[in-house]
PAZAMAR-847777 format. One record per residue (C-alpha): y, z negated, x negated; residue number from 1; residue in one letter. Coordinates in steps of 0.05 Angstrom, whole numbers, plus 32768, in hexadecimal, padded with zeros to 4 digits. Each point is the difference from the previous one (the first is absolute). Last residue first. Example, Ala and Ser with C-alpha at 12.3 -4.5 7.8 and 13.67 -1.06 7.14 Angstrom:
BEGIN
NODE     py     pz     px   pos   code
NODE   7FEB   7F71   7EEF     2      S
NODE   7FBB   7FF3   801B     1      A
***
This chain:
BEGIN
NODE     py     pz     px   pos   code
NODE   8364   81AE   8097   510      X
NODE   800E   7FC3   7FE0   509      X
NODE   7FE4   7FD9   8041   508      X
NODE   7FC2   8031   8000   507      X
NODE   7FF3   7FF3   7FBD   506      X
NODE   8001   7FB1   8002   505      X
NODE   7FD8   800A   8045   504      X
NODE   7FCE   801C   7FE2   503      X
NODE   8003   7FD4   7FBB   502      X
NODE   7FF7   7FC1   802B   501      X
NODE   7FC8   8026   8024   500      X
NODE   7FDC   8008   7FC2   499      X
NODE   7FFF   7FBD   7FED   498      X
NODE   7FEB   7FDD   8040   497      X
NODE   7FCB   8032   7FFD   496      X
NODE   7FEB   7FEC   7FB0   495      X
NODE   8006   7FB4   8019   494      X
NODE   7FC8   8019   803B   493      X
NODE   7FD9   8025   7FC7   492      X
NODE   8002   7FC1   7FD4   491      X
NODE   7FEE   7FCD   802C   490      X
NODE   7FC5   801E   801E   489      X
NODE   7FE3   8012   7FC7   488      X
NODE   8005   7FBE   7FEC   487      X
NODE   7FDE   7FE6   8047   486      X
NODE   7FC5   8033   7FEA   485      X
NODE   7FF7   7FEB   7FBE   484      X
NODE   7FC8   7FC2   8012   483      X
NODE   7FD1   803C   8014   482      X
NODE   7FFF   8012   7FB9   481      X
NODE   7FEA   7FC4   7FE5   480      X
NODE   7FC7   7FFF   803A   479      X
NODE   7FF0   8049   7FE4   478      X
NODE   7FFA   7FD9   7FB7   477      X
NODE   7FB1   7FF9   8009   476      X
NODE   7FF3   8046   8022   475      X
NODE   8015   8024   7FB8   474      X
NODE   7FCF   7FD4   7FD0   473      X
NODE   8005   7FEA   7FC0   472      X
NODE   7FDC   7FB9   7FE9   471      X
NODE   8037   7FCC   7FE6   470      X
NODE   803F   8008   7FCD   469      X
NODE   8022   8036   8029   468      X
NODE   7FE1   7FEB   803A   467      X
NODE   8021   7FB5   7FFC   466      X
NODE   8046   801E   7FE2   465      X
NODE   8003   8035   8040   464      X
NODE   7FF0   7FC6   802B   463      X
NODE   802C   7FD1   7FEA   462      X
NODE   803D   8034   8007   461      X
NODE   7FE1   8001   8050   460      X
NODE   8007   7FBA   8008   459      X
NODE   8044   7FF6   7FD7   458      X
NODE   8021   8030   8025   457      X
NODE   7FF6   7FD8   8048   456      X
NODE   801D   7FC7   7FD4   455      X
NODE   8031   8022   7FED   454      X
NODE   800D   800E   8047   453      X
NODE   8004   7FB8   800F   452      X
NODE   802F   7FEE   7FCD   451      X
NODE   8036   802A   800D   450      X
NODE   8024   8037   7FD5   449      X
NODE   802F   8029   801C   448      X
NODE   8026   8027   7FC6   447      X
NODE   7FB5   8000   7FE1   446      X
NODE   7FE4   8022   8037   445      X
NODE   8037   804A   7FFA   444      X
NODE   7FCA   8026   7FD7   443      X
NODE   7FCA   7FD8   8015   442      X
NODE   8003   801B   8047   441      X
NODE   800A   8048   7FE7   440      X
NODE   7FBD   7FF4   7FDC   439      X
NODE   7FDF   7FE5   8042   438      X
NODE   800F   803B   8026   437      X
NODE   7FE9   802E   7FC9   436      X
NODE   7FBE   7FDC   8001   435      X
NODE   7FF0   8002   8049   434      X
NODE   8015   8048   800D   433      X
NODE   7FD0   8012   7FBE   432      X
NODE   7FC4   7FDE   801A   431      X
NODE   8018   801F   8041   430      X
NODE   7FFB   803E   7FE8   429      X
NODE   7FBC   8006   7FD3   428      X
NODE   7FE7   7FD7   8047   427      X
NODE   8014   803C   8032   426      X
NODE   7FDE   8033   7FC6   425      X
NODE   7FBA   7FCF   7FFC   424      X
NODE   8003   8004   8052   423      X
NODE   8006   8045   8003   422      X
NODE   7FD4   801A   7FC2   421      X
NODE   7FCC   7FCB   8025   420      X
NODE   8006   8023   8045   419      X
NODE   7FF1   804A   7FD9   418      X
NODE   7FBF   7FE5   7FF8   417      X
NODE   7FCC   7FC8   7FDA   416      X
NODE   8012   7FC6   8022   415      X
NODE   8039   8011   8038   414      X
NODE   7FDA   803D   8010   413      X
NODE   7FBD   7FE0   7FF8   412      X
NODE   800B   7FCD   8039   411      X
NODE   8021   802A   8030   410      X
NODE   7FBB   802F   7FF6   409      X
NODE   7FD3   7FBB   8013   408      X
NODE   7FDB   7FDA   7FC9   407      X
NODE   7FBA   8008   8010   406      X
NODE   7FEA   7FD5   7FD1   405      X
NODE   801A   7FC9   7FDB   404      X
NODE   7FF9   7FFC   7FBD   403      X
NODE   803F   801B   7FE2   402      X
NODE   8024   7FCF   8036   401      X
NODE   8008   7FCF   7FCC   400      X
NODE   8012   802A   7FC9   399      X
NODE   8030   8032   8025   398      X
NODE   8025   7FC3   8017   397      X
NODE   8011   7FE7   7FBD   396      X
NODE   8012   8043   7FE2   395      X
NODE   802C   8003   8037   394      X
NODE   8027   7FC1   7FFC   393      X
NODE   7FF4   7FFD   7FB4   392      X
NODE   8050   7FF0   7FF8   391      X
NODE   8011   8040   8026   390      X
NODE   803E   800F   7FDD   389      X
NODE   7FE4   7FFA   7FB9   388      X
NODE   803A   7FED   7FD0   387      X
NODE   8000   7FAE   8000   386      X
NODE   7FAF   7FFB   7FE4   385      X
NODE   7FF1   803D   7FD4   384      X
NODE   804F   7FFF   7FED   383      X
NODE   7FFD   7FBF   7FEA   382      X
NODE   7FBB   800B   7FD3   381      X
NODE   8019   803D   7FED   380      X
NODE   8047   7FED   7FE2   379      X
NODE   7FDF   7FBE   7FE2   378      X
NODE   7FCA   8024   7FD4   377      X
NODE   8033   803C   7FF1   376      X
NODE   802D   7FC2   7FE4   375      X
NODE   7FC8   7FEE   7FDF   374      X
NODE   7FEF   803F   7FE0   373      X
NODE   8048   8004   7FE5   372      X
NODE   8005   7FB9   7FE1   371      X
NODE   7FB2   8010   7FDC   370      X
NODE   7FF9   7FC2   7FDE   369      X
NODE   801F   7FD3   803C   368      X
NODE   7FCB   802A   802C   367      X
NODE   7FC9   7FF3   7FD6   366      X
NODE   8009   7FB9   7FF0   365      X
NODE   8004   7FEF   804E   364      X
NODE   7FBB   801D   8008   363      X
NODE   7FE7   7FDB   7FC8   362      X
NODE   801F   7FCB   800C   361      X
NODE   7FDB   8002   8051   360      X
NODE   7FC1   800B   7FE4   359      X
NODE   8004   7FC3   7FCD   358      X
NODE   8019   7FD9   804C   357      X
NODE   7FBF   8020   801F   356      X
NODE   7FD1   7FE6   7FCA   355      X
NODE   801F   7FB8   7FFE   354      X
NODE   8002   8002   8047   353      X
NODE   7FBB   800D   8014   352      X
NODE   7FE2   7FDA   7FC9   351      X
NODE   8023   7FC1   8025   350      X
NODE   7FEC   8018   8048   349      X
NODE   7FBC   8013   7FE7   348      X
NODE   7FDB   802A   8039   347      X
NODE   7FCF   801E   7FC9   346      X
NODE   803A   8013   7FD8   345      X
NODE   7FEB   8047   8019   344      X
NODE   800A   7FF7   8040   343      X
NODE   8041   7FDF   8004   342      X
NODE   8012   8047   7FCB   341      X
NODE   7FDC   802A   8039   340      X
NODE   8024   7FE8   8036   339      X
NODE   8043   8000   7FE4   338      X
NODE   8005   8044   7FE5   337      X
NODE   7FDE   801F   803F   336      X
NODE   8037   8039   7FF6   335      X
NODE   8035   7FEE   802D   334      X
NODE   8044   8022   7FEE   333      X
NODE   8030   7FDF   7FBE   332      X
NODE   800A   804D   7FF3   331      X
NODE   7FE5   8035   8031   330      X
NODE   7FC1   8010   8010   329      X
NODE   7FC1   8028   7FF7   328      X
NODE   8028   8034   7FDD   327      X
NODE   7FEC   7FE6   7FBD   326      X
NODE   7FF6   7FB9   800C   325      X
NODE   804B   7FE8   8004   324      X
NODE   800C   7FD4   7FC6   323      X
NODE   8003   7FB3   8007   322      X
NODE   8033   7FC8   800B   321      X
NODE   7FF7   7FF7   8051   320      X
NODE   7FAF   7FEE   7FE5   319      X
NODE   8012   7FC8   7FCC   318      X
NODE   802F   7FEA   803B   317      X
NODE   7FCD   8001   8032   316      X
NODE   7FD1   7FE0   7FCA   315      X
NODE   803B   7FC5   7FF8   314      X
NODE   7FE7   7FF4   804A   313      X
NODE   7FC1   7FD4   7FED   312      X
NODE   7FD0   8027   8026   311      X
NODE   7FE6   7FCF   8034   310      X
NODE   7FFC   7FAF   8004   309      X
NODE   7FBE   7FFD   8023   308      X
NODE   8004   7FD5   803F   307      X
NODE   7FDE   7FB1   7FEC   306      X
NODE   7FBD   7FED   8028   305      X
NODE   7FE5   7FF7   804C   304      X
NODE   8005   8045   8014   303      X
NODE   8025   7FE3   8046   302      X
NODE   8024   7FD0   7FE5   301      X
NODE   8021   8026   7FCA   300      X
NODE   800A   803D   802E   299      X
NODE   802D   7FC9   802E   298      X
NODE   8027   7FEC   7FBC   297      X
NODE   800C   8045   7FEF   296      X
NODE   8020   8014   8044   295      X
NODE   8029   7FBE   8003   294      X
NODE   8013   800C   7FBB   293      X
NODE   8018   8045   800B   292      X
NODE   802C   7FE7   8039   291      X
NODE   801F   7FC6   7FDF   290      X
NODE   801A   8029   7FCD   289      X
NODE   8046   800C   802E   288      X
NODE   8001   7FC1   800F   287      X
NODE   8007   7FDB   7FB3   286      X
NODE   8037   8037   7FE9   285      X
NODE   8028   7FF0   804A   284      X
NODE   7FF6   7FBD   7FF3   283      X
NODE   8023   7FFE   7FC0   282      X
NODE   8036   8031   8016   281      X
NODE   800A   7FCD   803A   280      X
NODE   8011   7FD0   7FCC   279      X
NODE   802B   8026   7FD4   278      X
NODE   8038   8006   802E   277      X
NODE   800D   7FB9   7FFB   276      X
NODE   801C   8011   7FB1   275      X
NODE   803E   8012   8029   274      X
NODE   803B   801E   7FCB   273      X
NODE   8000   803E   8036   272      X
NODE   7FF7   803C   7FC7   271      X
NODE   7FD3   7FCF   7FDC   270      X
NODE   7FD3   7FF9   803E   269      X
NODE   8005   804C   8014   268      X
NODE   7FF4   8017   7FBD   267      X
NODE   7FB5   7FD6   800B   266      X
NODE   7FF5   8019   803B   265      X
NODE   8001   804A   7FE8   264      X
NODE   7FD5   7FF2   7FC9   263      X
NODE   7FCD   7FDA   8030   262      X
NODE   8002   8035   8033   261      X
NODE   7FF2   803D   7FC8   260      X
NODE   7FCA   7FD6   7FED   259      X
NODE   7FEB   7FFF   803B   258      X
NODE   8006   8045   8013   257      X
NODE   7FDA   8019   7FBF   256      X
NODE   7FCA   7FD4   8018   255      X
NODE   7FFF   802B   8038   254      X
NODE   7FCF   8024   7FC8   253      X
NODE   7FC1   7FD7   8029   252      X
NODE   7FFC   802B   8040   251      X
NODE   7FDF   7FE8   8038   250      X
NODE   7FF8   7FB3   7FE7   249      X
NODE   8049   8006   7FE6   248      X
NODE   8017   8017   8041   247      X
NODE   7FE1   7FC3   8025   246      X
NODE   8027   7FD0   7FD9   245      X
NODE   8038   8031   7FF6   244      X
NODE   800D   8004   8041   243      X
NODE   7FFB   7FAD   800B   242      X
NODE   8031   7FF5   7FC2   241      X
NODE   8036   802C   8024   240      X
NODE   7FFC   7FD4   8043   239      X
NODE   8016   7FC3   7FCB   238      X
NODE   8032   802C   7FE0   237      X
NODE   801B   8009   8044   236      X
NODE   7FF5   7FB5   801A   235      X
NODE   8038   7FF5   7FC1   234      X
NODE   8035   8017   801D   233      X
NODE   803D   8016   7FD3   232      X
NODE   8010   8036   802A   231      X
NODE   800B   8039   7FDB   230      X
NODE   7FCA   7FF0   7FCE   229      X
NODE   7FD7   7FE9   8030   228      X
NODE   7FFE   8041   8027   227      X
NODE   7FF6   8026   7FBA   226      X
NODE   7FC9   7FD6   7FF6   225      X
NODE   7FE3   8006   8047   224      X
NODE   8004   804D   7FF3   223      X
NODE   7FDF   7FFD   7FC8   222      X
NODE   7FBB   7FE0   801D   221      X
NODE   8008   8037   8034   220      X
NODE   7FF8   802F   7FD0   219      X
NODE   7FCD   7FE0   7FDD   218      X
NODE   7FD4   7FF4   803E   217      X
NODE   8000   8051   800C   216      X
NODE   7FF5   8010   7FBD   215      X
NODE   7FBD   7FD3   8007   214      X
NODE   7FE7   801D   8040   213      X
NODE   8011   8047   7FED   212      X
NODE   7FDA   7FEF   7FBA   211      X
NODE   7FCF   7FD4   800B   210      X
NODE   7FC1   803A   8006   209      X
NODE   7FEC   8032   803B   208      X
NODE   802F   8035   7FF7   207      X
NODE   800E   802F   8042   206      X
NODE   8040   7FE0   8008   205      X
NODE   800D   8021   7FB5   204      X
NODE   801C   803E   8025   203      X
NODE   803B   7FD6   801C   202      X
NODE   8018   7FE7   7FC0   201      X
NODE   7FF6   8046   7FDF   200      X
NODE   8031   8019   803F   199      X
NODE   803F   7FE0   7FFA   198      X
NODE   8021   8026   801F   197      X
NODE   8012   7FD6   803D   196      X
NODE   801C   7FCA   7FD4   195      X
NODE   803A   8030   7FF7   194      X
NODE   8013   7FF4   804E   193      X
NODE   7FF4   7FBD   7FF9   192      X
NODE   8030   7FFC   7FC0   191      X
NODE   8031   802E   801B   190      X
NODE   8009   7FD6   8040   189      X
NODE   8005   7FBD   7FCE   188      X
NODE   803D   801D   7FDB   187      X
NODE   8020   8012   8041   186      X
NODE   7FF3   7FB9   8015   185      X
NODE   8026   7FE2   7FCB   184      X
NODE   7FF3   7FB9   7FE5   183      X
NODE   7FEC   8016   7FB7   182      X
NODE   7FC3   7FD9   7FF0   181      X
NODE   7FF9   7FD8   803C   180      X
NODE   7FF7   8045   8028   179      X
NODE   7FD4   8027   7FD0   178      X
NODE   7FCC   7FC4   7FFC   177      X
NODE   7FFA   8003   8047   176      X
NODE   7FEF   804A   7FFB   175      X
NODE   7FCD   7FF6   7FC8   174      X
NODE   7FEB   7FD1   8038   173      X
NODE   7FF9   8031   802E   172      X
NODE   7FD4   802A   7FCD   171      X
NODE   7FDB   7FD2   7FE9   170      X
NODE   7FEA   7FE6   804C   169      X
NODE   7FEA   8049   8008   168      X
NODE   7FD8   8001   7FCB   167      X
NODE   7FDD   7FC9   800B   166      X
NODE   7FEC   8015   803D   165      X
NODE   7FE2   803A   7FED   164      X
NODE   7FE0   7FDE   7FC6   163      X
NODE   7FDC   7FCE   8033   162      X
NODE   7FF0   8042   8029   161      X
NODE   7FDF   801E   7FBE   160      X
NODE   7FD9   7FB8   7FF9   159      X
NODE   7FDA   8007   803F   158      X
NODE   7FF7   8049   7FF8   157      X
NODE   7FC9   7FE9   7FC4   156      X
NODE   7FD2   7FE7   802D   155      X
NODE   7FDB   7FF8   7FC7   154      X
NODE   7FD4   7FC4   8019   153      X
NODE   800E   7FE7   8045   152      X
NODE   803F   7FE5   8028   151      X
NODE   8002   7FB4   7FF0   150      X
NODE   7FCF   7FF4   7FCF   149      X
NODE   8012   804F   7FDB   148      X
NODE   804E   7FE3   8004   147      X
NODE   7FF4   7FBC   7FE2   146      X
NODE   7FD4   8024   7FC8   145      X
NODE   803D   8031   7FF7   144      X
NODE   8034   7FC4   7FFC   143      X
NODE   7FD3   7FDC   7FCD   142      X
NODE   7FFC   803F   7FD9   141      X
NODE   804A   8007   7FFA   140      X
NODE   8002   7FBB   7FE4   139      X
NODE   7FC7   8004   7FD1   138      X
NODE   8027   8040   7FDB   137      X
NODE   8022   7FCD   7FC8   136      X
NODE   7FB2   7FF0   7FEB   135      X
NODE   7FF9   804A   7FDF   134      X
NODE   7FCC   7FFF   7FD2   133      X
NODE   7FD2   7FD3   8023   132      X
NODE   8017   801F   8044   131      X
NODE   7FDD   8042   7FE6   130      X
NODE   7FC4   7FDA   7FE8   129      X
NODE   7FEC   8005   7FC1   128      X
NODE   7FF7   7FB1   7FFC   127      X
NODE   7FF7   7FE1   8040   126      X
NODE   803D   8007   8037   125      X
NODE   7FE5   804C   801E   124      X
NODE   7FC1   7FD3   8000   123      X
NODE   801A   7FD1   8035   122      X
NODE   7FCF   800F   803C   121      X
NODE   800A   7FD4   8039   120      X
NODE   7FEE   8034   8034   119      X
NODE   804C   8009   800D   118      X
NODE   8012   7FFE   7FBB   117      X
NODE   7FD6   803F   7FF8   116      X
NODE   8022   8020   8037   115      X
NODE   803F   7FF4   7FDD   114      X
NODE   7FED   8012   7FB6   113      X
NODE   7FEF   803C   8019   112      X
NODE   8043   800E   8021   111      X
NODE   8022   7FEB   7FBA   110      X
NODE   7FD9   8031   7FD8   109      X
NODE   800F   8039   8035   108      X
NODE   804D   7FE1   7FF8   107      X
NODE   7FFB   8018   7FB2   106      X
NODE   7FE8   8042   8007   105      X
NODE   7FF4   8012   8049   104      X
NODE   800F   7FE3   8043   103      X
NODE   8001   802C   8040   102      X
NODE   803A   8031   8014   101      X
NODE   7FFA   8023   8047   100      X
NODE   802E   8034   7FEC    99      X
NODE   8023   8011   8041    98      X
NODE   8002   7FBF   8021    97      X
NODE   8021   7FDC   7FCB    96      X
NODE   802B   8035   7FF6    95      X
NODE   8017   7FFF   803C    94      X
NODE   8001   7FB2   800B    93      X
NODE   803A   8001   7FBD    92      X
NODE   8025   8030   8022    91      X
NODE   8008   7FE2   804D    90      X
NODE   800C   7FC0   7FDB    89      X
NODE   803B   801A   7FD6    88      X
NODE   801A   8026   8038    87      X
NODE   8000   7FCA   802D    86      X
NODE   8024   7FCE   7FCF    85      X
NODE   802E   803F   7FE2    84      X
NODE   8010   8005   8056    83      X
NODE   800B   7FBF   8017    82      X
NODE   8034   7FF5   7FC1    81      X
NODE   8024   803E   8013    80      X
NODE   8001   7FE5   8040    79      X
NODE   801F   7FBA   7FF1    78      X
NODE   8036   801C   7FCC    77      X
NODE   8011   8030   803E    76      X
NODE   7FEE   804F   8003    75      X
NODE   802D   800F   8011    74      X
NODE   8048   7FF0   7FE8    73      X
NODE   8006   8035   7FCA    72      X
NODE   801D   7FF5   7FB9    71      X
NODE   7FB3   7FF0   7FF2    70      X
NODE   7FD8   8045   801B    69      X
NODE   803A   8023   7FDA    68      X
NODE   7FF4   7FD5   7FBC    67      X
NODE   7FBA   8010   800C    66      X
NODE   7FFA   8051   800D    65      X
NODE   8035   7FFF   7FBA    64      X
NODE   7FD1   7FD6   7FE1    63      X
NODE   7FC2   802D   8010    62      X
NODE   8024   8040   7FF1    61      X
NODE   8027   7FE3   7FBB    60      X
NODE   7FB5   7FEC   7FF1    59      X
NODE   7FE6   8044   800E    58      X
NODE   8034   8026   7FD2    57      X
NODE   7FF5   7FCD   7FCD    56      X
NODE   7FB9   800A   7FFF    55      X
NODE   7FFE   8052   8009    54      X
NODE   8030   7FFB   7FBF    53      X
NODE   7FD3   7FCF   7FCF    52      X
NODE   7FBF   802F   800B    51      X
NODE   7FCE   7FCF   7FE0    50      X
NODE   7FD2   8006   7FC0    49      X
NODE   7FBF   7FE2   8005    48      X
NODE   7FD2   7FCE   7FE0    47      X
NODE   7FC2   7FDF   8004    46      X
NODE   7FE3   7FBC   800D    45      X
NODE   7FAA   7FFE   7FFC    44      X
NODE   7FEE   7FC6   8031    43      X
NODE   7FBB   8001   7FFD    42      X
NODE   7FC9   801D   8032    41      X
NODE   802F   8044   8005    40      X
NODE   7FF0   802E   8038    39      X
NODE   804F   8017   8010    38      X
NODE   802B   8001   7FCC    37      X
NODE   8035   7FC4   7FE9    36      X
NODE   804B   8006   8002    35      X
NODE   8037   7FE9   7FCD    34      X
NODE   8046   8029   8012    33      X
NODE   802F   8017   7FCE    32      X
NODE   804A   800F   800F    31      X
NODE   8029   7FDA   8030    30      X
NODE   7FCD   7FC7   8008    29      X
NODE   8010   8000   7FBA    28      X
NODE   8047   8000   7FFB    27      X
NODE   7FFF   7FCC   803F    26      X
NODE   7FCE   7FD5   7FDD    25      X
NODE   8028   8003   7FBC    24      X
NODE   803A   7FDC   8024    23      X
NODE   7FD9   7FCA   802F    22      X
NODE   7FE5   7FF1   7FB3    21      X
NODE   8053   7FF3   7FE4    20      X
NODE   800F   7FD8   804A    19      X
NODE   7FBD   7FD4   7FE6    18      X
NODE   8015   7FF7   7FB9    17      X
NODE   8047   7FEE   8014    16      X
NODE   7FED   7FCF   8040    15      X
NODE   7FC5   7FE1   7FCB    14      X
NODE   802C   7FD8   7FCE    13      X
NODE   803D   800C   8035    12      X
NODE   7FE6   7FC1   8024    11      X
NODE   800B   7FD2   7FC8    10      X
NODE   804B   801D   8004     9      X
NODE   800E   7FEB   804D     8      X
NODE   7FDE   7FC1   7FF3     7      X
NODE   8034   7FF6   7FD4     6      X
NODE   8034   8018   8026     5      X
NODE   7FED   7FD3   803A     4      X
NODE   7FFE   7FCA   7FD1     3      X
NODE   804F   7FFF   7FE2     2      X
NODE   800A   8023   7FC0     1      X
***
């Protein structure tokens, strides 16, 4: 077996298991639907049956509307890119302006942390403090302090216009991404003109945390890769490392991008016979954590002693392994697992693993016990995360605008209303739209296999492993999501090539 087929087969360890998830997605997207209520404080996942015919007559509608809007000659590649760019901004600024979203839960914490730093008050770093327990969130909170200096404390719309345009720079270079993928620009006119649903992205513009910032950095981190892996030039992975060096800071699970990077790299070298393509991998692994020691380095200084280490992060694992609370939330959810069990060790690092790795085999023991339970553990706790349509878009922006008063009547009908029935109904489709689009791309990949799109694979299978494993949530796997769109793409342009072969076939026997 020469290399390329080797590294061909290595990469079918995760292609097979991935194309087999994409799968189940588009049965279940098909037929259940995970949704939260309105005036929750936790994240309580529940379930709901769908109505399989009304979606398969609307996505034959809406690809039918496409495939005619793409076999025509206007709008050009360039305008239809203009317009998903515009559209996607002119979106994401109205809901910005129409909820008026401040910072609760976890980015309140963060906020106060920031004005604090800003009279040179460190407590949130001393022990019990919110940073103490969660060091890996210093970087966003350096950004916000930077921002409050510059433009005034909580002046929250600040960051909402940085999400805005980072959004919109995700999205064109999800578009790039389609091009050096597969080289056709009917491929990459579906794409932007699919990109324009995606409408949980564009609600969470309104989210003042890493997240859009962070996403953002990754995507553009892969694109580089996928550049260099076409091109063989090494400035890309180079440009790659600085993305993730600031992404990481914003958003610390693009880890799961690096690593996917490294692997990736790494096939590339063997598959070439050129050990010399290990070098820039090196730096790339030292750059891209140069970020989050600059930031912790400069805090160092300026407290004058060592950062707390954190939670050790086996207690997110400990915590991703446990029974839902009742109906408080789903399996693997948040449930203040972590923070109590740090507490309760008395902020022992050691004790603190020892207790949450007896946890964790305990966990583990029940669920191997009980084969059928645990396979109703893992069903719910994917399904909570990959099977709700919104991914906590709305549920998200009805918590941080639950507090601000008066919200206007536009406001409420897309909150509480008929507006949110819409939107939550247009996202139960596209969810769907997205998945089936990227099953019938899997279906015919492994006939055209290339290295660069397994690696695009291999970031979003990484993510399904890393939350499957780690703390549950649906808004953390949206970016996974996102990353589907060029395979849609793919497949429903291959399934038009396909169907107009057998047209004309029929007509010509006819």
């Amino acid at each position: 077996m020469d290399r390329s087929k080797c590294i061909k087969v290595l990469t079918y360890i995760y292609l097979f298991p991935f194309i087999v998830i994409i799968g189940f997605n588009v049965f279940n997207s098909l037929t259940r639907t995970t949704y939260f209520e309105l005036y929750q404080y936790i994240e309580s996942a529940k379930y709901k049956w769908d109505n399989p015919i009304l979606i398969l007559i609307a996505t034959a509608a809406v690809l039918l509307l496409l495939f005619f809007i793409i076999q025509t000659k206007k709008p050009s590649v360039d305008n239809i890119s203009k317009i998903s760019l515009m559209w996607a901004g002119s979106f994401c600024l109205g809901a910005v302006l129409l909820f008026r979203c401040i910072a609760k839960c976890d980015s309140e914490f963060l906020s106060l942390a920031a004005k604090n730093f800003l009279q040179d008050d460190y407590q949130a770093l001393m022990a019990g403090g919110y940073l103490y327990h969660y060091p890996f969130q210093l970087g966003f909170t350096a950004v916000m302090e930077f921002v409050y200096k510059i433009f005034g404390t909580e002046n929250f719309i600040v960051f909402e216009l940085l999400n805005i345009v980072c959004i919109v720079n995700a999205v064109r270079i999800l578009g790039q991404i389609t091009l050096e993928l597969f080289e056709d620009e009917h491929v990459y006119k579906l794409e932007m003109m699919l990109s324009m649903g995606m409408f949980p992205f564009f609600l969470l513009a309104t989210f003042i945390y890493g997240d859009i910032p962070g996403w953002c950095m990754g995507i553009n981190a892969i694109y580089r890769v996928i550049r260099y892996l076409k091109t063989e030039n090494h400035t890309e992975l180079f440009k790659a490392s600085l993305w993730l060096a600031v992404g990481i800071v914003m958003k610390t699970n693009l880890s799961i991008v690096l690593v996917a990077t490294a692997i990736i790299v790494i096939l590339h070298a063997i598959e070439k016979k050129n050990i010399k393509i290990l070098l820039p991998l090196i730096g790339l692994l030292i750059i891209s954590q140069m970020g989050t020691l600059f930031v912790n380095q400069v805090f160092k200084m300026r407290t004058g002693q060592e950062l707390p280490e954190g939670i050790p992060k086996i207690a997110w694992v400990a915590m991703g392994m446990q029974e839902s609370d009742g109906d408080a939330t789903a399996p693997g959810w948040y449930n203040g697992y972590n923070t109590s069990v740090y507490s309760e060790c008395g902020y022992d690092r050691e004790l603190t693993i020892n207790t949450c790795m007896n946890d964790l085999k305990q966990s583990l023991k029940e669920l191997i016990s009980n084969p059928r339970h645990g396979l109703w553990f893992l069903y719910h706790k994917f399904t909570s995360q990959w099977n709700d349509p919104s991914f906590l878009s709305m549920l998200t922006n009805e918590w941080y605008s639950r507090n601000v008063e008066p919200q206007s009547d536009a406001a409420l009908f897309f909150l509480y209303g008929n507006g949110r029935v819409l939107l939550l109904a247009l996202m139960n489709l596209y969810h769907f739209l997205i998945f089936l689009g990227a099953g019938i791309w899997g279906i015919g990949y492994l006939k055209k296999w290339k290295l660069e799109t397994s690696y695009l694979v291999l970031n979003i299978f990484g993510g399904v492993m890393f939350h499957m494993i780690w703390e549950a949530k649906s808004r953390y796997v949206l970016l996974y999501f996102i990353l589907l769109l060029p395979l849609a793409a793919s497949g429903y342009i291959s399934l038009f090539h396909r169907l107009q072969k057998l047209s004309m076939k029929a007509v010509s026997q006819a």
